[in-house]
Backbone as numpy.savetxt, mean C-alpha at the origin, in Angstrom:
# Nx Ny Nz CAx CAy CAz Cx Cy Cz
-6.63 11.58 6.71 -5.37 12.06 6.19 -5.43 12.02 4.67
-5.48 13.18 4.01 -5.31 12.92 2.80 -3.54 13.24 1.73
-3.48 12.85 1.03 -2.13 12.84 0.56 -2.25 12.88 -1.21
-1.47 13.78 -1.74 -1.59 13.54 -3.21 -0.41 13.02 -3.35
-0.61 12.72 -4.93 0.34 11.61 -5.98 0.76 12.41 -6.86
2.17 12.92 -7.04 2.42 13.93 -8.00 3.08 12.90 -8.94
2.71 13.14 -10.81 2.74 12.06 -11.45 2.99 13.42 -12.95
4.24 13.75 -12.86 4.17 14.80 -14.27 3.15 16.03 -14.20
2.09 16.02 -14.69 1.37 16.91 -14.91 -0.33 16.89 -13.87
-0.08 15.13 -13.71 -1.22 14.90 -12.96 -0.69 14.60 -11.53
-2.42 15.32 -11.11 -2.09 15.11 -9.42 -3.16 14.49 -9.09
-2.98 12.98 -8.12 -4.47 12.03 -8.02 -4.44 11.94 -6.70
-5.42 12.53 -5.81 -5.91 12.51 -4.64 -6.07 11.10 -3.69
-5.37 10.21 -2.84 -6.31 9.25 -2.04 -6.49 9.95 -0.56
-7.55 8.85 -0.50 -7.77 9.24 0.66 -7.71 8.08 1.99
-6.86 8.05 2.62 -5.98 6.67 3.68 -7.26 6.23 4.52
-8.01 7.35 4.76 -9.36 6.52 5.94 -10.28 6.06 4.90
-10.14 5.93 3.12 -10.63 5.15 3.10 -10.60 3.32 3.00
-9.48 3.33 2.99 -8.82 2.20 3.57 -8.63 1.59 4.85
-8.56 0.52 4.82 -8.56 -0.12 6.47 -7.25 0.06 7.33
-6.59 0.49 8.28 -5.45 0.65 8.59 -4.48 -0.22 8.53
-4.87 -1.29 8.79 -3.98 -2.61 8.24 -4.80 -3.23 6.90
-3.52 -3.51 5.98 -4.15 -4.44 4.74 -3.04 -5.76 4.66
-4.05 -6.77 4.50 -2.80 -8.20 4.14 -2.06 -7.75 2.81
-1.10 -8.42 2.85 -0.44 -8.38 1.56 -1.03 -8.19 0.57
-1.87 -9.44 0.16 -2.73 -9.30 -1.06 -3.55 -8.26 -1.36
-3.95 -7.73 -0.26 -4.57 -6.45 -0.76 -3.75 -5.58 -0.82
-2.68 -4.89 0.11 -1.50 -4.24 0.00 -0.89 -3.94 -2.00
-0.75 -5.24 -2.26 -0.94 -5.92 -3.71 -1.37 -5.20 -4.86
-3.04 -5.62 -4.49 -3.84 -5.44 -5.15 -3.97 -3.90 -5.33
-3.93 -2.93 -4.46 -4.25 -2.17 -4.50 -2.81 -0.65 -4.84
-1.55 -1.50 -5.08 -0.58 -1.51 -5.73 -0.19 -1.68 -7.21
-1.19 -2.36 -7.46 -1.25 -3.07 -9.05 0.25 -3.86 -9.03
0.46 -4.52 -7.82 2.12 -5.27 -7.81 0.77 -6.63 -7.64
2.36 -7.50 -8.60 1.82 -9.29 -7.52 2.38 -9.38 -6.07
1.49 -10.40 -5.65 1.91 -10.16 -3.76 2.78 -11.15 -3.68
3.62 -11.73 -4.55 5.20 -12.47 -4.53 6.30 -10.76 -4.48
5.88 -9.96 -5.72 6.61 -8.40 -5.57 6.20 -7.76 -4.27
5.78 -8.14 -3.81 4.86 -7.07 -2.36 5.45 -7.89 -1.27
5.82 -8.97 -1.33 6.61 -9.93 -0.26 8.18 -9.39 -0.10
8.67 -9.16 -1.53 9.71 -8.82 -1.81 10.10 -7.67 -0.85
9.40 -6.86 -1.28 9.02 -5.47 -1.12 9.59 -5.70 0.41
8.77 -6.18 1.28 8.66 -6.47 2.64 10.15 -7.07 3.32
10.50 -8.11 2.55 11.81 -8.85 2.97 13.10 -7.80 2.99
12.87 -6.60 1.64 14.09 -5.83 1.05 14.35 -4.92 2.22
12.91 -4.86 3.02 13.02 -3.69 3.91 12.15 -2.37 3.27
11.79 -2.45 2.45 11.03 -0.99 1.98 9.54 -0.82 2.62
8.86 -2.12 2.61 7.74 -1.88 3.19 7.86 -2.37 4.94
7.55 -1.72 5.64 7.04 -2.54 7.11 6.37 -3.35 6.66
6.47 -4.61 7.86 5.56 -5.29 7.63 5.04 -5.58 9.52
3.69 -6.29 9.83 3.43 -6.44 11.17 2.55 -7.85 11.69
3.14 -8.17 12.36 2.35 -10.16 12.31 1.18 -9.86 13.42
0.28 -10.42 12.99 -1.39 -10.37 14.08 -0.67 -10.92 15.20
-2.19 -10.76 16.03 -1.92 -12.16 17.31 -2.26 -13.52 16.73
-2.12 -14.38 17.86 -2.05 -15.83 17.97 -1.12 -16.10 16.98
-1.19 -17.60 16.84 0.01 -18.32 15.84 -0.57 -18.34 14.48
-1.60 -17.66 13.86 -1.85 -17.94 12.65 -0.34 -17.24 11.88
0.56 -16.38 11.83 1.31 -15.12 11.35 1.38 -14.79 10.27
-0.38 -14.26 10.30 -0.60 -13.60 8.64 0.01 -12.01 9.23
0.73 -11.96 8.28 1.17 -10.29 7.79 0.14 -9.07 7.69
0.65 -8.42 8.40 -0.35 -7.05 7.53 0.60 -5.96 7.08
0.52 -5.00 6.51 1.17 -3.77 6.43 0.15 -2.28 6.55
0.86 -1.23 7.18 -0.23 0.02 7.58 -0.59 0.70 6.21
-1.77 0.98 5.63 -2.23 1.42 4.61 -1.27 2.43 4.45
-1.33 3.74 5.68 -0.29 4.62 5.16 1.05 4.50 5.11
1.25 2.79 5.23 2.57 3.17 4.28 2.82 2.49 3.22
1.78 1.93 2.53 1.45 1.70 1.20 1.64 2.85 0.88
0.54 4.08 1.14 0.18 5.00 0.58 2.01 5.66 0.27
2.89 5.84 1.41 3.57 6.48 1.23 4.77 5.74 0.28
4.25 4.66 0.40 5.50 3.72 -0.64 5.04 4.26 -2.07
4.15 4.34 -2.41 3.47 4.49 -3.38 3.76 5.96 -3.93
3.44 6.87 -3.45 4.35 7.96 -3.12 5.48 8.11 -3.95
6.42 7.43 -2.94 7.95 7.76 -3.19 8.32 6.95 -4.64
7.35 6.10 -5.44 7.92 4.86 -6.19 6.32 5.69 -7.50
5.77 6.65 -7.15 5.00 7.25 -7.99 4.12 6.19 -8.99
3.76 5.53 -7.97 2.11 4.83 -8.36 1.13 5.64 -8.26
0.13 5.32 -9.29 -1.51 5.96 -8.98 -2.05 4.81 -7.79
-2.54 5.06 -7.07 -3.17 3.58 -6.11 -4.49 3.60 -7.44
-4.81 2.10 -7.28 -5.81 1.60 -7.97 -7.16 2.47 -7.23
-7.16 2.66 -5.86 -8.82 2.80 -5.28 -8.87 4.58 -5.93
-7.63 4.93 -6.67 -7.50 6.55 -7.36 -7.72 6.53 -8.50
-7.65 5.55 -8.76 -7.78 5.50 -10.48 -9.09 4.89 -11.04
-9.48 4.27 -10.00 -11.28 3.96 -10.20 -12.34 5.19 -9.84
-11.52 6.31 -9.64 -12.61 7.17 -9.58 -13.24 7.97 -10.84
């Protein structure tokens, strides 16, 4: 699935399969250029889904594409776009 980033004049291509379908927060984060205390936020406010693994560890994940699409609507470059 690919999706562009309309940003003024520039348009920056990602591409979602190259990402893992679920990312933990911190990468969610990272790859946000947010801290993952703002990316928690994010999650609690309701803007991002968020989805708990199995067993009792309940690390978080969130679906890349909807980073991608948060990102989107809030007109971030994703970092893995801007390293190209």
């Amino acid at each position: 699935m690919e999706t562009s980033v309309h940003i003024a004049q520039i348009v920056v291509n990602t591409h979602v399969e190259r990402l893992p379908a679920f990312l933990t927060v911190q990468q969610a984060a990272t790859e946000c250029s947010f801290s993952e205390s703002h990316m928690r936020k994010l999650i609690r406010d309701g803007v991002l889904r968020s989805y708990k693994g199995d067993g009792t560890s309940g690390h978080v994940r969130v679906k890349s594409a909807d980073v991608v699409g948060m990102m989107e609507a809030r007109r971030v470059i994703p970092l893995s776009a801007a390293r190209r």
